[in-house]
C-alpha positions in Angstrom: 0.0 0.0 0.0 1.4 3.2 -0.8 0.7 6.8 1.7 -2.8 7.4 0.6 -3.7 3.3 1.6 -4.2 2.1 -2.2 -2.6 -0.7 -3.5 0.2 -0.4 -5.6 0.5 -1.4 -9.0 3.2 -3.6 -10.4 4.5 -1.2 -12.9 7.5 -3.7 -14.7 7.2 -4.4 -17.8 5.6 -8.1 -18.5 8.1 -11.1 -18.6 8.7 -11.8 -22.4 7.5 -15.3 -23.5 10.4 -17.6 -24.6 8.8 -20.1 -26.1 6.2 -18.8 -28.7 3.5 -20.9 -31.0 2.7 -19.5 -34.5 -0.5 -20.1 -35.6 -3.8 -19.1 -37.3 -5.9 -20.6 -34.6 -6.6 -24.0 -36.8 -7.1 -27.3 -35.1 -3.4 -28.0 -35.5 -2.1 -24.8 -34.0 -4.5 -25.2 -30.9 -3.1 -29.0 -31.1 0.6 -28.1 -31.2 -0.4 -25.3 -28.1 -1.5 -28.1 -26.2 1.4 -30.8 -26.2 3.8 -27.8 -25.7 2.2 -26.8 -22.9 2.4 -30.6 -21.6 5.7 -31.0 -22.5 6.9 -27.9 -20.1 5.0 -29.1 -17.5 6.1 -32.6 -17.5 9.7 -31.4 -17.6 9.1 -28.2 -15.2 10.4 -25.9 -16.9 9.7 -22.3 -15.9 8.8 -20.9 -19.4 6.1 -18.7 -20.3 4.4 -19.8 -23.7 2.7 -16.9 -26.1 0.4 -18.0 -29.1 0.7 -15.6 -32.3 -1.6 -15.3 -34.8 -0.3 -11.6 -36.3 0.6 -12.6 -39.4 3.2 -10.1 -39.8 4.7 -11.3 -36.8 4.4 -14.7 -38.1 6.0 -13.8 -41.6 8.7 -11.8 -39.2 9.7 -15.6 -38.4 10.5 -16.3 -42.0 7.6 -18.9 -41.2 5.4 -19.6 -44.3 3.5 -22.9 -42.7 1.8 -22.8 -39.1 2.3 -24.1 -36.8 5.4 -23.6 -35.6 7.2 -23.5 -32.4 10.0 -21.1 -31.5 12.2 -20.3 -28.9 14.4 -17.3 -27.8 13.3 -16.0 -31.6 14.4 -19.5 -33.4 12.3 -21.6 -35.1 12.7 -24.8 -34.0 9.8 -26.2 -36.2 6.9 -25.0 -38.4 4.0 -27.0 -41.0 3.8 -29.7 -38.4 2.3 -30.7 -35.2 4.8 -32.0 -32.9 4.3 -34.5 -30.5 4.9 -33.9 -26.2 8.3 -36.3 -27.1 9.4 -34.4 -29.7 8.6 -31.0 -27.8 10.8 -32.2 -25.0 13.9 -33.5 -26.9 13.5 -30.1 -28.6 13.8 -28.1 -25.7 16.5 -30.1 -24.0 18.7 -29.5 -27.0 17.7 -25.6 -27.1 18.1 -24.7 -23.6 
């Protein structure tokens, strides 16, 4: 609480997502969103996921085929759904 007894705000800028899925919204983007989401939690890792569906962010990638799944601004994969196995052998070579 600050002098005048309201609560403070948290004024920091948000945490930036590391690990970021590219994707229109489609069954397969939703799909890939969900087994990376799976696959961080099974291996509890403290990373923060963001879905995109700018497409000028998406073309930003170099990414011409959603899904894809990127981390620290490198595509790691893209036109595929990955499975929670493949998510997690991914991220334990890229970390």
């Amino acid at each position: 609480m600050n002098l005048f007894g309201e609560e403070e705000t948290n004024k920091e800028s948000p945490v930036e997502a590391r690990v970021k899925i590219l994707g229109t919204g489609c069954s397969n983007c939703q799909k890939l969103e969900e087994n990376v989401i799976a696959a961080i939690e099974e291996t509890k890792l403290d990373l923060i996921v963001q879905y995109v569906e700018d497409m000028a962010e998406i073309a930003s990638y170099g990414v011409m085929s959603t899904p894809a799944l990127v981390l620290d601004d490198k595509v790691l994969s893209y036109g595929k759904v990955l499975s929670k196995e493949e998510i997690i052998s991914l991220l334990k070579e890229n970390i």
